[in-house]
C-alpha positions as MATLAB code, in Angstrom:
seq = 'XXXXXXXXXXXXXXXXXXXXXXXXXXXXXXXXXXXXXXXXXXXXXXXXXXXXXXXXXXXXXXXXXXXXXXXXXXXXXXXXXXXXXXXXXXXXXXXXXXXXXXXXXXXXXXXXXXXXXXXXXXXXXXXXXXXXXXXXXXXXXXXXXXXXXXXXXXXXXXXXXXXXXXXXXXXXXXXXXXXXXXXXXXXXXXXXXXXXXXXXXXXXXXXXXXXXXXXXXXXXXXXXXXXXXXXXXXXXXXXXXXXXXXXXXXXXXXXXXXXXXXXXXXXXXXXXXXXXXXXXXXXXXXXXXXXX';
ca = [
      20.704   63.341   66.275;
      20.318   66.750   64.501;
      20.641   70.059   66.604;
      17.130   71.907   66.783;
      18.862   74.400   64.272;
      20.143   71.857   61.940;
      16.793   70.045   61.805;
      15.163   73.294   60.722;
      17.620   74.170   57.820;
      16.885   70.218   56.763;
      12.989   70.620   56.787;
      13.071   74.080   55.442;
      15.563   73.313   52.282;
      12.427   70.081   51.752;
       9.745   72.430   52.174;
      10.499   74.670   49.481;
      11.463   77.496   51.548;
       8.592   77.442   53.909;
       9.241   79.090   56.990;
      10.357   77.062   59.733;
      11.566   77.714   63.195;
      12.688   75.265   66.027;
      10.348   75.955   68.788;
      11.269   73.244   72.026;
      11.514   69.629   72.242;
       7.932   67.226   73.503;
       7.743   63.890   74.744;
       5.287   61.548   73.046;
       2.465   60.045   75.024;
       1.177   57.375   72.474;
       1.317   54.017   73.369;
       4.153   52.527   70.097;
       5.860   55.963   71.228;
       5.548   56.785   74.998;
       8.406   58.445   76.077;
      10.055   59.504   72.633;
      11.935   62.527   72.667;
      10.904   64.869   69.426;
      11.546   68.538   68.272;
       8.521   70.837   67.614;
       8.793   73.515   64.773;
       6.512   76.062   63.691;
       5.757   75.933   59.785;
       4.102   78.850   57.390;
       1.972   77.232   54.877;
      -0.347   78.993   52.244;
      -3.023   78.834   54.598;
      -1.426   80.060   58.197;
       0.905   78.808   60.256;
       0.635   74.816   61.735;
       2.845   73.119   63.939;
       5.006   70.014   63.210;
       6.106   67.451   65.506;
       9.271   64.888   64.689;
      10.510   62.340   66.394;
      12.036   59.332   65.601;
      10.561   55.625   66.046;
      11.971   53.064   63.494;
       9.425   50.515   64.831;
       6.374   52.836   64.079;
       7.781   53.495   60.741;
       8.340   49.386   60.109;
       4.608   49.012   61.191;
       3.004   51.343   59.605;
       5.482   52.589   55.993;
       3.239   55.701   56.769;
       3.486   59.349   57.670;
       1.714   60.655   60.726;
      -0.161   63.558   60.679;
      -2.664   65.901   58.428;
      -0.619   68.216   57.380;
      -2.767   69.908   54.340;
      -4.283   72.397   57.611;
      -1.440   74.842   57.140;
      -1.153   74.332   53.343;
       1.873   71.900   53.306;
       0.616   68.894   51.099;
       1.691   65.429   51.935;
       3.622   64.929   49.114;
       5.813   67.490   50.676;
       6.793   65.412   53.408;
       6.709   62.101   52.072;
      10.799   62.116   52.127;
       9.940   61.367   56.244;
       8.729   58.189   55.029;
      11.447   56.658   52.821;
      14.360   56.479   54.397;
      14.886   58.478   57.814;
      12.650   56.704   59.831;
      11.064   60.021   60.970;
       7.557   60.639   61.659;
       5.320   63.614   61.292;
       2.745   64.648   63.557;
       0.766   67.679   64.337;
      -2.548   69.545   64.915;
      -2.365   72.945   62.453;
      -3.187   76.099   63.011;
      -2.543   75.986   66.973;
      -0.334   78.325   68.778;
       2.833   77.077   70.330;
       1.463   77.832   73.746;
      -1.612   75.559   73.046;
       0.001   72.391   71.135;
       3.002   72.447   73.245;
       1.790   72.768   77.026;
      -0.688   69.254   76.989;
       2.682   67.297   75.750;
       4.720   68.487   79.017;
       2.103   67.237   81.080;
       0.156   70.532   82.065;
      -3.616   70.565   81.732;
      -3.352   73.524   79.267;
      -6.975   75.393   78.513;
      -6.460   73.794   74.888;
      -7.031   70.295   76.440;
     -10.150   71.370   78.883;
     -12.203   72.720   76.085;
     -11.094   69.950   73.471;
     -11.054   67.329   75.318;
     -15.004   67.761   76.306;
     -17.261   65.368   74.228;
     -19.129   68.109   72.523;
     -15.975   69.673   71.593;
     -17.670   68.019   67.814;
     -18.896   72.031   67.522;
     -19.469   74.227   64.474;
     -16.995   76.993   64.860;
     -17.482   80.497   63.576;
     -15.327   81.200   60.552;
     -12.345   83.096   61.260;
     -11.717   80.787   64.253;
      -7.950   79.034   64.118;
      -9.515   75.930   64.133;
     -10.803   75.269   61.148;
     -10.643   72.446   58.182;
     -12.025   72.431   54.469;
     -15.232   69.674   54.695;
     -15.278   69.828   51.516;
     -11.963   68.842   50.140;
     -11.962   66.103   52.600;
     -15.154   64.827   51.427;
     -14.568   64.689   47.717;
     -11.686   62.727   48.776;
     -13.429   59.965   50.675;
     -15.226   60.061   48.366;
     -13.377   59.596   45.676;
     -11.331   56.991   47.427;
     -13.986   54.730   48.615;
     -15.683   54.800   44.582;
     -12.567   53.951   42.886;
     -12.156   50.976   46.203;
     -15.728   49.773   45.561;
     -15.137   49.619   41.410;
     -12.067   47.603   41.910;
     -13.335   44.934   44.838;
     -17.130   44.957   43.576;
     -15.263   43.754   39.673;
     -13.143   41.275   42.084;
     -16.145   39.580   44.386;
     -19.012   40.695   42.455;
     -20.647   42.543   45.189;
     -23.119   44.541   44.110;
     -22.484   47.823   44.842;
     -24.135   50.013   42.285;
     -28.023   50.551   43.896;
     -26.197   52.257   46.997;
     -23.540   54.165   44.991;
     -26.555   55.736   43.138;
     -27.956   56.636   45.533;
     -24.985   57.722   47.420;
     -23.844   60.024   44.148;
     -27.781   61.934   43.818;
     -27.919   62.339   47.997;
     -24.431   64.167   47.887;
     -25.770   66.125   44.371;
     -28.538   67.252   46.775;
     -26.580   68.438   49.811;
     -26.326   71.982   50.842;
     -22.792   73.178   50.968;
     -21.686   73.591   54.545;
     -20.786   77.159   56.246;
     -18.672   76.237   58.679;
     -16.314   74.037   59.682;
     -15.424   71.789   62.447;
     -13.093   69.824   64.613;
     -13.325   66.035   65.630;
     -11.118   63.674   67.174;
     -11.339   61.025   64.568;
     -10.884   58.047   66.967;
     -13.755   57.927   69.208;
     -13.135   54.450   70.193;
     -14.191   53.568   73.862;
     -10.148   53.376   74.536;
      -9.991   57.129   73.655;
     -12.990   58.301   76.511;
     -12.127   59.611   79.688;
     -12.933   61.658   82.384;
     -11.678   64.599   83.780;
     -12.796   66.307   87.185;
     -16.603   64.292   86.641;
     -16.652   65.612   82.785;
     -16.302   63.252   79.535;
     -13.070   63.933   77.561;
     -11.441   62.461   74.582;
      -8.028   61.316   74.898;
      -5.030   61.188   72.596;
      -5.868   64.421   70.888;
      -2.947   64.140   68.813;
      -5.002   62.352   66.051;
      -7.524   65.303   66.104;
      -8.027   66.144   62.657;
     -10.294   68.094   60.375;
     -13.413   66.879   58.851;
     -17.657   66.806   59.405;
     -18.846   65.973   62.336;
     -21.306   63.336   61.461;
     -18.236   60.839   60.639;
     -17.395   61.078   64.188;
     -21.335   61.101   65.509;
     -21.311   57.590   63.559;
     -18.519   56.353   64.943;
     -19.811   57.052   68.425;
     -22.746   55.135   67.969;
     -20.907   51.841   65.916;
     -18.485   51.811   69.269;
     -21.397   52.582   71.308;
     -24.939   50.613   69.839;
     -26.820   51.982   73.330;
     -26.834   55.315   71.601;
     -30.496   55.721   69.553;
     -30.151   57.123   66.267;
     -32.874   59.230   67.020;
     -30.574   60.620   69.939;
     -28.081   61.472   67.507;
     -30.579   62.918   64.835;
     -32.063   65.424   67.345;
     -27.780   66.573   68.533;
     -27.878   67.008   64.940;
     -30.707   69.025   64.210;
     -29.102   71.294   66.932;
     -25.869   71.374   65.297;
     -28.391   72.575   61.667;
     -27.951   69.611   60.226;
     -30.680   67.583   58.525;
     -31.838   63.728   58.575;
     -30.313   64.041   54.842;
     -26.651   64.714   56.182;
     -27.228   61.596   58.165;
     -28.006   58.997   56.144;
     -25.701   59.971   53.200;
     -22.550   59.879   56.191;
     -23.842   56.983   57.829;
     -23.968   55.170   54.264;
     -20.370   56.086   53.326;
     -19.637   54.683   56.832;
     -20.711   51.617   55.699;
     -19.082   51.660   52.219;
     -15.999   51.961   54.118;
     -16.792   49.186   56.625;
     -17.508   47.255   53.735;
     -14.364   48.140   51.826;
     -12.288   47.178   55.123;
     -14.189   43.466   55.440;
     -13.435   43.250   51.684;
     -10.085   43.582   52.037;
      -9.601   41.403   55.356;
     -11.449   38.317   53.334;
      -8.566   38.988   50.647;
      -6.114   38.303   53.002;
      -7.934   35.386   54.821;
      -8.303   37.418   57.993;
     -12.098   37.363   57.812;
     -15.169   35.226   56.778;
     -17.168   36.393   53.095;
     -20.351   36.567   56.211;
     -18.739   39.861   57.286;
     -18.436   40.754   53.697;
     -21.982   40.355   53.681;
     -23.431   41.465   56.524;
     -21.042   44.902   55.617;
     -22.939   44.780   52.335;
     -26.559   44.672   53.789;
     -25.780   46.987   56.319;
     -25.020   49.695   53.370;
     -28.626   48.392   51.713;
     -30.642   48.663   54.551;
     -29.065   52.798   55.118;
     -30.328   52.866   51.494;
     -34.045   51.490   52.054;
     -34.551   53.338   55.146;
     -34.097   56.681   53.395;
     -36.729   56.014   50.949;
];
């Protein structure tokens, strides 16, 4: 294995001369990983400084052919790193734009003040710009966006769903949204495995798949995982949060795109029934009808 020193003239000489310096070693907490050793180093990226988190796991990396973490935070694009996933067997991870002090301390098994405040179930905040935790919505959503149209073109053409009333509407809701101000955190993985409790208060576990994005994707995964939860409930957490009933439906519909993308692709690989496909399909219908 690579000295901390030897691992940072690696990275640095695949970064393109980004800054990077060895910080301290972590041990991995995530169930395909518990107990990995890994090296933490500190990166510089066109947009501040992230942290970056390597360790190595060949059976991750046979699982998976992917690399781990969001690493566009500190301005270090994937494509950057992709060497990790061809032929090392290393794996990025990391949460940008935290200190040392605050990404390192919850990995050695301290309850650092980074983990009490995040790990709290309204930790799904607006934050004030200028704060170090902070993500571009935007970006992210003309992504998934992108993504799930060019998905839909190709399986709709394969199965003939029809997809085109919804992506309609989908395209002149999004025309109409305001651009957001601010910015915010989420888990990403609010499944009832990742809920907790700490000292009588609700906390999210493994925090190291935070990432950046809107809050409403993770508000509608909290109520697929959990159908208890009214949607008026979550409308009027909203409305506190300034967002409107329009921000709602147009997330909750590309949930369901992407549900139905998912059941789309199972079916193709006989690991689901074409019912799923369908109910997947109505589901993104009725978002649609309700709306008007």
């Amino acid at each position: 294995m690579k000295s901390r020193e030897e691992w940072g003239r690696f990275l640095q000489d695949r970064l393109e001369g980004r800054v990077l310096e060895p910080l301290g070693e972590v041990v991995a907490l995530s169930p395909m990983t518990k107990g990995k050793k890994g090296l933490v180093f500190l990166v510089a990226g066109s947009r501040g400084k992230g942290v970056l988190r390597l360790y190595k796991d060949p059976l991750v990396m046979a699982r998976t052919r992917k690399v781990y973490g969001l690493c566009q935070g500190a301005g270090v694009s994937v494509a950057q790193i992709h060497f990790f996933e061809m032929g090392k067997g290393w794996i990025v991870r990391g949460i940008w734009g935290l200190s040392l002090e605050e990404w390192v301390e919850p990995w050695r098994g301290g309850g650092s003040l980074l983990m009490e405040e995040l790990a709290r179930l309204h930790a799904i905040r607006r934050l004030r710009w200028g704060d170090p935790l902070l993500g571009r919505v935007g970006s992210w959503l003309e992504m998934e966006m992108e993504r799930t149209h060019s998905r839909l073109d190709r399986w709709a053409e394969w199965r003939g769903v029809e997809v085109e009333a919804y992506r309609e509407w989908l395209e002149e809701k999004r025309s109409r949204l305001v651009p957001l101000k601010s910015y915010s955190l989420i888990h990403g993985d609010l499944a009832p495995s990742n809920l907790g409790s700490r000292g009588g208060r609700p906390v999210l576990l493994d925090l190291d798949r935070a990432r950046f994005a809107h809050p409403l994707v993770d508000v509608v995964a909290l109520v697929h995982h959990f159908p208890q939860i009214q949607k008026g409930e979550v409308e009027d957490y909203l409305s506190l949060l300034g967002f409107t009933g329009e921000d709602w439906t147009f997330f909750l519909c590309l949930f369901h795109l992407k549900r139905l993308i998912r059941a789309l692709k199972h079916y193709e690989k006989g690991e689901r029934e074409w019912k799923e496909v369908v109910e997947a399909h109505e589901a993104c219908l009725r978002t649609v009808m309700d709306d008007h």
